[in-house]
N, C-alpha and C positions, 0 to 999 in steps of 0.2 A: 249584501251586495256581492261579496265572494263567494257565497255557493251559486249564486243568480250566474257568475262571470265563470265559473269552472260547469255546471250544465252548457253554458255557450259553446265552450272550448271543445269538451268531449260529444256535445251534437256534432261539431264541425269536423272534429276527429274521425265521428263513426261517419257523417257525410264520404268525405274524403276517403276513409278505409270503402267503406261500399263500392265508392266511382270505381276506383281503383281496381277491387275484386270484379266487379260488372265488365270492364274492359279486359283486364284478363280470363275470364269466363270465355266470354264473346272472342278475340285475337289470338288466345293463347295458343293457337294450333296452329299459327301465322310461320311461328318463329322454327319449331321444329322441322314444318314441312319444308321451310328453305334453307335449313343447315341440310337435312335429306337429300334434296335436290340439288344440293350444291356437291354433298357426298358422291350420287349418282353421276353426275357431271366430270368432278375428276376420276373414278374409278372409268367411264368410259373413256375418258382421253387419258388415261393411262395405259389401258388395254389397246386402243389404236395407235399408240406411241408406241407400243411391246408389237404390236401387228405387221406396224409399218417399220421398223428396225427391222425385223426377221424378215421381209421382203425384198428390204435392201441388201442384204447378207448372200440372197441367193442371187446365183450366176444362171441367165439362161445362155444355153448354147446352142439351140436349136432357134434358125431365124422365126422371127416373131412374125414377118411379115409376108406370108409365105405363097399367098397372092400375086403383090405387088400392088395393091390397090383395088380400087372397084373394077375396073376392066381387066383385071388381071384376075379374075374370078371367071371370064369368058375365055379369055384365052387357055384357061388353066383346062377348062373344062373340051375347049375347040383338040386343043393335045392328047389329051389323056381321050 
């Protein structure tokens, strides 16, 4: 009866080891590709954080708006 009851045990064993390896075979690519893209993720909004600091840092002194708008692209042009 105890070797009968220890064959059950380690079928169930190797059952279970199998499931287990079969699901990581199949998923296992799951987990790296979304630490990866998680990586990629903050490295870009790191680099947009350093992009956008350095933007704010600079001063313009020449007006931005130098038009005055959309009709001020006519008149701009009616002068000159």
């Amino acid at each position: 009866m105890s070797a009968d009851w220890s064959s059950r045990l380690e079928g169930l064993w190797d059952a279970m080891a199998t499931a287990v390896l079969n699901v990581y075979d199949a998923y296992g690519w799951v987990i790296p590709a979304v630490l990866l893209s998680l990586l990629l993720l903050v490295l870009l909004i790191g680099v947009l954080w350093l992009v956008a600091s350095a933007v704010g840092e600079l001063s313009l002194d020449a007006d931005v708006n130098v038009f005055g708008g959309f009709g001020g692209i006519f008149r701009w042009t009616r002068e000159n």
